[in-house]
N, C-alpha and C positions, 0 to 999 in steps of 0.2 A: 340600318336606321335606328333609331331611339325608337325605345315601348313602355308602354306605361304596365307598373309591375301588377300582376295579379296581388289579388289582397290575402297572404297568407302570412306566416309567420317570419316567413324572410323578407318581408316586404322592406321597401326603401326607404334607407334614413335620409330626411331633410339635408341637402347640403346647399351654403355652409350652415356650419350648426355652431352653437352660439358656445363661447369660453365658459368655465367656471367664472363664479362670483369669487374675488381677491385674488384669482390666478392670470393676470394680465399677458403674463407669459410665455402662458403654455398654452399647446393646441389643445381644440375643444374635447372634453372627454368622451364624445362615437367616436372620434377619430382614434382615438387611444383601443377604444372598445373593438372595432374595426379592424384595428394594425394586430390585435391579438387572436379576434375569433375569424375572421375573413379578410384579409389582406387585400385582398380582389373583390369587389362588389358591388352591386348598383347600389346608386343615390340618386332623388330626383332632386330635379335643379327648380330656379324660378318657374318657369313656363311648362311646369309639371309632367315635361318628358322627364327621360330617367339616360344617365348615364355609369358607365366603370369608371368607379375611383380604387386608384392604387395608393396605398400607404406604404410599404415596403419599399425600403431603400435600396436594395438591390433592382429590385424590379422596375422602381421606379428608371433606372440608371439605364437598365435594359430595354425599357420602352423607350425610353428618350433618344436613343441609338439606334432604334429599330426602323427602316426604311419603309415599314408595311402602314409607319402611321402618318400623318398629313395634318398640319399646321396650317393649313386651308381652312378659313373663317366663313368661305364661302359656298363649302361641300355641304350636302345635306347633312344633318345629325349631327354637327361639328356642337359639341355644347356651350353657349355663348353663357358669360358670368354673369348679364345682367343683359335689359330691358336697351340699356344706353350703348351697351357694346354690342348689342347686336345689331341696332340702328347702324350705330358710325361704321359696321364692315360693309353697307351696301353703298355707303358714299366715301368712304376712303380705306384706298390699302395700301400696305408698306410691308416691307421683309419680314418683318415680324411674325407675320400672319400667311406666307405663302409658302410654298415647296421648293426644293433644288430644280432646276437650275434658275429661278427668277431668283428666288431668294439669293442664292450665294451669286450671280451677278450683281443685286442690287447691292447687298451687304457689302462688297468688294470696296465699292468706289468710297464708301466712309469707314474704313477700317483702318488706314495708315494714320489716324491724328489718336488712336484708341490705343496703338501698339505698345507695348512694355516700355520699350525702349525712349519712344517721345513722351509717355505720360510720364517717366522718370524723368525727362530733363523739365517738366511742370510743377515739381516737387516743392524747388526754391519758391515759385510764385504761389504757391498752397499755402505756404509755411509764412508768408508774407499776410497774405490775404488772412487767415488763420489770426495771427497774432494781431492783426489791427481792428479783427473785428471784437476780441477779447479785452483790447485795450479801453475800445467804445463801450464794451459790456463795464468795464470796472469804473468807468468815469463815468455812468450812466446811475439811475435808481435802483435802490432795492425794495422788494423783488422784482426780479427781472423773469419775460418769457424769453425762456432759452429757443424755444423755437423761432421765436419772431425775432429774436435778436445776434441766432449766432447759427441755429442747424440750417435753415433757411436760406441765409445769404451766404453761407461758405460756396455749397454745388452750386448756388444759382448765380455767383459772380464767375466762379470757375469754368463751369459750360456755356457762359453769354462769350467768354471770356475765349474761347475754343472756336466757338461757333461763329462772333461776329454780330453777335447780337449787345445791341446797349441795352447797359441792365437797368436805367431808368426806365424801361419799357416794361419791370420786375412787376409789377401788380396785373397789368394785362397778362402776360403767360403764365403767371401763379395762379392765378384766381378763374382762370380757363381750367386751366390741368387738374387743378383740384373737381371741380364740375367733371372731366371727363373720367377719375379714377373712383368716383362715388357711384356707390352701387344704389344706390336711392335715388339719383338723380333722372331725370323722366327723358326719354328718348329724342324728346324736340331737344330740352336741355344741352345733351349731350354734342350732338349733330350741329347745334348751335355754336358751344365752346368751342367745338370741335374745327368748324367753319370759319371761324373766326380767325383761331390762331395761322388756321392755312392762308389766309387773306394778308396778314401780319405777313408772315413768312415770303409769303410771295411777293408782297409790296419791297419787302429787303433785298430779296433775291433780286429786283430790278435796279435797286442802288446800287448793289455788291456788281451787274453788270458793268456799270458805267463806269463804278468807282470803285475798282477792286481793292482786295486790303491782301492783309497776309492773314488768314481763316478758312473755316471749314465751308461757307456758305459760299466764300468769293470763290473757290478751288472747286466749288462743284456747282456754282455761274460756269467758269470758264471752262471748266474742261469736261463738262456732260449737256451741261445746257446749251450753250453756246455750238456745239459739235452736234449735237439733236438727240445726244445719246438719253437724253432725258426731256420732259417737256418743264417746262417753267411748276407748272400744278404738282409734278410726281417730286421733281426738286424741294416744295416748298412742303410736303406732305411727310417725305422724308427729316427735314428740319425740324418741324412738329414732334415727331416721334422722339429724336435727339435730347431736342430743351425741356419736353416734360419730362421721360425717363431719367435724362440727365441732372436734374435738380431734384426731381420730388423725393423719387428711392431712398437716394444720400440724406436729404434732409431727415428722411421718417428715420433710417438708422442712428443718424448723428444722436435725434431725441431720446428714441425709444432706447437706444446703446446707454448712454447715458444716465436715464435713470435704470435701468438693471444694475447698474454699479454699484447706484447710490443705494438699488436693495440688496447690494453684496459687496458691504465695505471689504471682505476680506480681499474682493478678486479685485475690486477698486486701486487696494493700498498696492495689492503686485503690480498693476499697471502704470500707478502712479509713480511710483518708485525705480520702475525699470530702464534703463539704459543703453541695452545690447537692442536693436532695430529687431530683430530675427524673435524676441521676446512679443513687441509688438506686433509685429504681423503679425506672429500664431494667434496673440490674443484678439487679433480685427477676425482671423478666422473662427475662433470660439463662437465670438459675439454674433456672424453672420449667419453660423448652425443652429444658436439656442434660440435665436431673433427670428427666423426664415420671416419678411417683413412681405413677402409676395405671399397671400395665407389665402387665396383665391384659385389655386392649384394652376398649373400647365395644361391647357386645353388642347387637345387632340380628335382626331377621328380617323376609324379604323377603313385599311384602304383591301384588306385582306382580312382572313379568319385570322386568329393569334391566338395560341391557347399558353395561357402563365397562368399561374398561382392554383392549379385545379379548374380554373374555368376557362370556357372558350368567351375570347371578344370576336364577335361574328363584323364582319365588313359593312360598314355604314353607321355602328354604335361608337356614340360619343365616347371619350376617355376624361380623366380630369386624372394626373399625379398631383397628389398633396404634397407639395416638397415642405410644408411645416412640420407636420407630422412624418415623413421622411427620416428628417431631421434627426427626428427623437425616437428612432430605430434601436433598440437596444443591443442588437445586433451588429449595428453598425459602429455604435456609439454606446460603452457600457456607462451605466448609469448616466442617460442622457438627458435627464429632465433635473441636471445638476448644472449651473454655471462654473465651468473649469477653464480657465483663462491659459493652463499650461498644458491642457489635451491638446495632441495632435486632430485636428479638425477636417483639415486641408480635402476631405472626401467630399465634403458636405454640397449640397446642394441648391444652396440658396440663390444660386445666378442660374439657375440651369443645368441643362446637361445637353452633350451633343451639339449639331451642327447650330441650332438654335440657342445657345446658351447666351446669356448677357455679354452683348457687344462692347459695352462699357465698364465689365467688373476692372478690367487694370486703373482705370481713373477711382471706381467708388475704394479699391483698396489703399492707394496712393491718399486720398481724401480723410478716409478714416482711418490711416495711420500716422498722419499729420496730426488730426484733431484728438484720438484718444492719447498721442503720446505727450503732447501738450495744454488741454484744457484745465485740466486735474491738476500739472506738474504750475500753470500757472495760478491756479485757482483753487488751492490743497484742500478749502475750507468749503468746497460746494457742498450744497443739499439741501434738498425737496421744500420748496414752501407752501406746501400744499398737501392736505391728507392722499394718498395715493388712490384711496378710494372713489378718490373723488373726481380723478382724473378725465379729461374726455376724451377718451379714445376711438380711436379712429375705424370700430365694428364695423362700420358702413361703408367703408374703404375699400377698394382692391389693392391696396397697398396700407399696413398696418403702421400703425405709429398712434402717435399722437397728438391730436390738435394745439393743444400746449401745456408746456412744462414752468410753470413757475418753480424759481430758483430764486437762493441769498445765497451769505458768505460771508 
C-alpha cells in the first residue's frame, strides 16, 4: 500500500513538480535532480499518499516489462494522476487500465486497423487531408492558430475517419476529451465528459448496427457486439478511449513539434530540406524523445516485492515511470537535453514500453511524418507570432502541448 513519508531529509518531492521558467521543453528540474542522486524514490502525489517514481531509462524499460507489476486502476495503491481520473476508474474501464489476459483479449479485437501495414496503405489519405488543410491555412488570415487550424483537425478527421465517426460531431469529443485529460478538472467534471462521450458512442454504435459502413465501430457492432462477445456500454467505452487518444496526443505533438523547430531553426532547415523518408522518420523519432508529450508518468502498482535501483518496491506501493525524463537519460541518450534531428532515437519511450505500450503509435508516426515532411516544405516562411513566453501551455494537462500557437508567414 502507499505511506505517507516520515518528515526527514529524504522526505518526498511534490510530483508533478513544476518546469523551469523559459524552459517549455524540458522536464522539471527534481526530476533531473532525481535521475541523478536517486533514480528510485518516493514522491507524493495529489491526495498526499506517496508513491516510486523511476527516472532511469533502463529501468524504466525493465519495469514496463516486469509481470510483478499491474496496470489495474482499481488495485489498492495504484497512484491515480488526479482527482478526475480517479473518479472515471470506478465508473469506466478499458484495456488501458487492466492486466493480461483481459487486457490483451480486449486490445486484440481493435488492433488490425492500427497494424503497420493498413496505417501505410492511410498514408495517401493523410497526405490528402494534410495538404487541404494547409491550403485553408494559406487562404485564410494572418496570424493564424496553428492549433485550431491545422494540429487539431489533421488526427481528429484521420481517427473520425478510422473509427466511423462524423467529424461534424468535432466540438462535442474535443471539448469532452479536453475536460477529461485536465488535471484541474473536478471529479463530477470528469465523470460527466466522460459519460457523455460514452452516450455519443453508444448512440453510434446503434446506427453502425443497423447501418453498417466499412470502420472500426461497424466491425466491432458486428462482430463482438452483435455475437455478445461485447456489451453495447464496453463497445461504446472502448470507442471513447480510441477518438480522445487518437486526436488529442497527435494534435499536442503536431503543436508542441512545431514550435521546437521554430526554437531550432538549425534542426528545422534539416527537416525542411530533407527528401530521403528514412531522414524523416528518425527526425518524427527525435521529436517524440525530446517532446515525451505524456509528462504525467506511466502509473503502476506493485503485485510482488521488486527490488531495482538500490531500493525494495514492496507489494501494494504505487509506481509512476517518468518516461519525460526517461527520455533525457544521458545514458541512454548523450547529450539529451539537445534537439538532434539526426540521432538515432528509436529507444525512446514516449508511447510506452511493453505489453501496454501505445496501441496507436503506427498512425501517430504515419501522421507526423506526413505533416513535419510537408508543413515547413510548403510553408518555408513559418514562425511564431507570439512571444514564446507567453505561450499557454498546457501545465494542467495530462498530455503536454499547448493550447495555442499563433503563427504567420
Amino acid at each position: 500500500m502507499t505511506e505517507t513519508l516520515p518528515d526527514t531529509s529524504t522526505a518526498a518531492h511534490e510530483y508533478p513538480s513544476p518546469r523551469a521558467a523559459g524552459c517549455p521543453f524540458d522536464p522539471p528540474p527534481a526530476l533531473r535532480a532525481l535521475q541523478a542522486e536517486r533514480p528510485v524514490s518516493r514522491v507524493r502525489i495529489w491526495d498526499g499518499s506517496t508513491a516510486w517514481l523511476v527516472t532511469r531509462h533502463d529501468q524504466m524499460r525493465a519495469l514496463l516489462g516486469d509481470p510483478r507489476i499491474s496496470a489495474d486502476a482499481t488495485r489498492p495503491g495504484y497512484p491515480h494522476s488526479s482527482p478526475g481520473t480517479q473518479a472515471s476508474s470506478r465508473v469506466r474501464r478499458t484495456f488501458l487500465v487492466m492486466d493480461d489476459p483481459e487486457h490483451a483479449r480486449l486490445r486484440r479485437m481493435v488492433t488490425a486497423p492500427f497494424a503497420i501495414r493498413k496505417v501505410e496503405a492511410l498514408r495517401p489519405a493523410v497526405q490528402r487531408t494534410t495538404d487541404d488543410l494547409i491550403d485553408a491555412l494559406l487562404a485564410g488570415p494572418k496570424p493564424a492558430d496553428l492549433v485550431e487550424a491545422f494540429a487539431l483537425p489533421l488526427p481528429s478527421l484521420v481517427i473520425c475517419a478510422l473509427l466511423g465517426v462524423p467529424y461534424e460531431d468535432h466540438d462535442l469529443f474535443q471539448r469532452n476529451t479536453r475536460v477529461i485529460v485536465s488535471r484541474s478538472a473536478t471529479p463530477e467534471e470528469v465523470v460527466t465528459a466522460q459519460q457523455a462521450l460514452t452516450e455519443y458512442l453508444d448512440d453510434l454504435l446503434t446506427v453502425k448496427r443497423a447501418h453498417p459502413a466499412d470502420d472500426l465501430l461497424s466491425r466491432l457492432a458486428a462482430e463482438r457486439v452483435n455475437t455478445g462477445e461485447l456489451t453495447r456500454r464496453e463497445a461504446a467505452q472502448m470507442g471513447v478511449l480510441l477518438l480522445s487518444a487518437g486526436h488529442e496526443t497527435t494534435a499536442n505533438m503536431i503543436a508542441l513539434g512545431t514550435l521546437a523547430l521554430l526554437e531550432n531553426p538549425d534542426q528545422l532547415a534539416l527537416l525542411r530540406d530533407a527528401e530521403d523518408p528514412k531522414v524523416v522518420a528518425g527526425a518524427v523519432e527525435e521529436l517524440l524523445r525530446y517532446l515525451t508529450i505524456v509528462h504525467s508518468g506511466r502509473r503502476r502498482v506493485a503485485l510482488e516485492d521488486i527490488e531495482i535501483g538500490g531500493e525494495v518496491i514492496r507489494a501494494g506501493d504505487g509506481i509512476i515511470v517518468a518516461g519525460d525524463i526517461a527520455n533525457r537519460d544521458p545514458e541512454a541518450f548523450p547529450d539529451p537535453d539537445r534537439l538532434d534531428l539526426t540521432r538515432d532515437a528509436r529507444r525512446h519511450v514516449a508511447f510506452g514500453f511493453g505489453v501496454h505500450q501505445c496501441l496507436g503509435q503506427p498512425l501517430a508516426r504515419v501522421e507526423l511524418q506526413v505533416v513535419y515532411s510537408t508543413l515547413y516544405h510548403r510553408i518555408p516562411t513559418l514562425q511564431l507570432a507570439a512571444d514564446v513566453d507567453g505561450l499557454p501551455f498546457k501545465h494542467d494537462g495530462l498530455i503536454y502541448g499547448v493550447h495555442e500557437l499563433p503563427v504567420t508567414w
